[in-house]
Backbone as a ProteinNet text record, in pm:
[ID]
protein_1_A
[PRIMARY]
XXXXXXXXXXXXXXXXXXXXXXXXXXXXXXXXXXXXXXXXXXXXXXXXXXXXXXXXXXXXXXXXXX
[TERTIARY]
82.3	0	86.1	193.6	259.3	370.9	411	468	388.9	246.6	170.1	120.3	155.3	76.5	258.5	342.8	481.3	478.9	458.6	409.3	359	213.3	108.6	189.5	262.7	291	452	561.6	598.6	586.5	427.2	364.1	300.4	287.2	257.9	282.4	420.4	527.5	594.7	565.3	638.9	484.2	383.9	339.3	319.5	335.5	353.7	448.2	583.8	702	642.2	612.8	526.2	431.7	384.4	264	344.2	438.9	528.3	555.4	674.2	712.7	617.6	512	414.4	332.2	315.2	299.5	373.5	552.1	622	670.3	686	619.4	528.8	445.5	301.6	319.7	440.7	461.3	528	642.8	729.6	653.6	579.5	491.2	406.9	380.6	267	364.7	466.6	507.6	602.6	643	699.3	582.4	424.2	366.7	364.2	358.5	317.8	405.2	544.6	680.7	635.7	599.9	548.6	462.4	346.4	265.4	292.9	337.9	404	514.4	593.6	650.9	602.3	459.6	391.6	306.9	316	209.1	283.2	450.7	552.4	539.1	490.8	549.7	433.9	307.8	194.7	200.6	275.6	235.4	344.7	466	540.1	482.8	404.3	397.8	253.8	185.5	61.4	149.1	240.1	303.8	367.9	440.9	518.1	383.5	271.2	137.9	111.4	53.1	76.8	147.5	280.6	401.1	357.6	329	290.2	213.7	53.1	-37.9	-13.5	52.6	104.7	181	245.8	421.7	291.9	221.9	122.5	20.4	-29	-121.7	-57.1	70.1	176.8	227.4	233.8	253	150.1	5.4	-98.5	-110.5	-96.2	-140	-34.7	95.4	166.5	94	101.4	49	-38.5	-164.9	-270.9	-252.4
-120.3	0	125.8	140.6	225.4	251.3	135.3	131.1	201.2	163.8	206.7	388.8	440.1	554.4	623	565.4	643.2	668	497.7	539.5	678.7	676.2	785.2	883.5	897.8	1072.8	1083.1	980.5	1047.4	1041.3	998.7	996	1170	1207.8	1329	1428.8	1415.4	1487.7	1521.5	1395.4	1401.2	1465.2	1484	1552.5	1658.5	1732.2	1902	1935.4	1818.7	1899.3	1901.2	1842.7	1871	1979.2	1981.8	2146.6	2238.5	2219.8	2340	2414.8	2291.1	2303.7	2392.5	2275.7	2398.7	2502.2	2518.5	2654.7	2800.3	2718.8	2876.9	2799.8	2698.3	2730.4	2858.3	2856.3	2927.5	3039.9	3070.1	3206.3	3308.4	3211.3	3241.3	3269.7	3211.5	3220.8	3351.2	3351.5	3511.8	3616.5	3591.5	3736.8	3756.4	3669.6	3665.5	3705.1	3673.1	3703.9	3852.9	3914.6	4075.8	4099.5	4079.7	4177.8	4181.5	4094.2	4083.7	4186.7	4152.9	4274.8	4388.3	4433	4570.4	4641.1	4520	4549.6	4566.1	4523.8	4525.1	4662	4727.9	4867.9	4914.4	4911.7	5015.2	5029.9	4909.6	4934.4	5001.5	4954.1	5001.7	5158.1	5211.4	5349.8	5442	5380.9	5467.6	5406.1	5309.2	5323.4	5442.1	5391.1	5509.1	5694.7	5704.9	5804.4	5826.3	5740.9	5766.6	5748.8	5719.1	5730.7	5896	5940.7	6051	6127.8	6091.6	6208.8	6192.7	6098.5	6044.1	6186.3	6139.8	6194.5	6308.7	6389.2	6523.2	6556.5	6481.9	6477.2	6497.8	6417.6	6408.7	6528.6	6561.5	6714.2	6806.6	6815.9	6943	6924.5	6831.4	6822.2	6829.8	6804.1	6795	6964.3	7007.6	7174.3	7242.6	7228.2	7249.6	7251.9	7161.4	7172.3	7230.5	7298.3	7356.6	7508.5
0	0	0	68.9	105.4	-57.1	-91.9	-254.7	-365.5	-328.9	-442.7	-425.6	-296.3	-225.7	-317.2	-269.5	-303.7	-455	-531.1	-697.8	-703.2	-691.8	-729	-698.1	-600.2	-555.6	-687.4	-708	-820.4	-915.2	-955.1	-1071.1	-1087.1	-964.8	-952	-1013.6	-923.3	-933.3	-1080.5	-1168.9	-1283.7	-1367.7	-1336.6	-1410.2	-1389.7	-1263.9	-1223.8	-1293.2	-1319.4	-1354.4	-1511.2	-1552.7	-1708.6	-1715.6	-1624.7	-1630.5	-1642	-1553.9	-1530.8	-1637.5	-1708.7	-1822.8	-1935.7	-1943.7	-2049	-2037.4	-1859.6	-1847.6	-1907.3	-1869.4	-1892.6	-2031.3	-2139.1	-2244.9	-2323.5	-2296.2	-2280.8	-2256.4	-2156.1	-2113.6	-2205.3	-2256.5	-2330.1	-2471.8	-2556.6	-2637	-2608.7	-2569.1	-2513.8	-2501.7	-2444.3	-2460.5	-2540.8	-2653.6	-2767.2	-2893.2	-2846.6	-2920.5	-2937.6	-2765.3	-2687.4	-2820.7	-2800.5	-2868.3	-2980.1	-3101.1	-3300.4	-3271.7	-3187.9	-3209.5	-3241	-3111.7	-3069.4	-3194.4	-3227.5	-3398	-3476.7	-3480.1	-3639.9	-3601.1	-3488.7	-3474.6	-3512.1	-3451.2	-3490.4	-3688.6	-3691.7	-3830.3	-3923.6	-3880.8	-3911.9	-3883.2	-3783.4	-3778.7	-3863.6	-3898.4	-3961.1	-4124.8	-4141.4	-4324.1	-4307.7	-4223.2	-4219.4	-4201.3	-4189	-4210.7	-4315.5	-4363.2	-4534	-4626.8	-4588.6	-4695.5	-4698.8	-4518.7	-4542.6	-4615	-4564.9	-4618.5	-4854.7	-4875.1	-5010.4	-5076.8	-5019.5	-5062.7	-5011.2	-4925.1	-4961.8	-5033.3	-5078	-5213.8	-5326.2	-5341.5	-5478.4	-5477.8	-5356.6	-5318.8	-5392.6	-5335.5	-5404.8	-5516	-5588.6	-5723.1	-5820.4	-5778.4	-5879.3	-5867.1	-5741.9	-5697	-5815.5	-5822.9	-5886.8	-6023.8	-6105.1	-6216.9	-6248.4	-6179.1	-6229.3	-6234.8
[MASK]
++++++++++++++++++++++++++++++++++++++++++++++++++++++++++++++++++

């Protein structure tokens, strides 16, 4: 009884250490995801600015011509 009570507990054990594991897995994933994000706004906000800066290059050139 006492063999089989010791089993179960590092049967336990070896699967906390597996949660563990894919908890901070998981962790690592999420905030590797946070960082892409956060790159792709950066990047989203400077092309939404060279569009701007664009269609004012093209404002002042069509203005130009007339």
């Amino acid at each position: 009884m006492l063999g089989n009570l010791t089993q179960e507990v590092a049967n336990l054990t070896v699967q906390v250490g597996h949660l563990t594991e894919g908890l901070t897995e998981i962790r690592y994933l999420v905030q590797e995801q946070s960082e892409t994000a956060k790159r792709q706004a950066e990047t989203a906000e400077r092309q939404e600015r060279n569009i701007e800066r664009l269609v004012g290059i093209v404002d002042r050139l069509i203005q130009d011509r007339r």
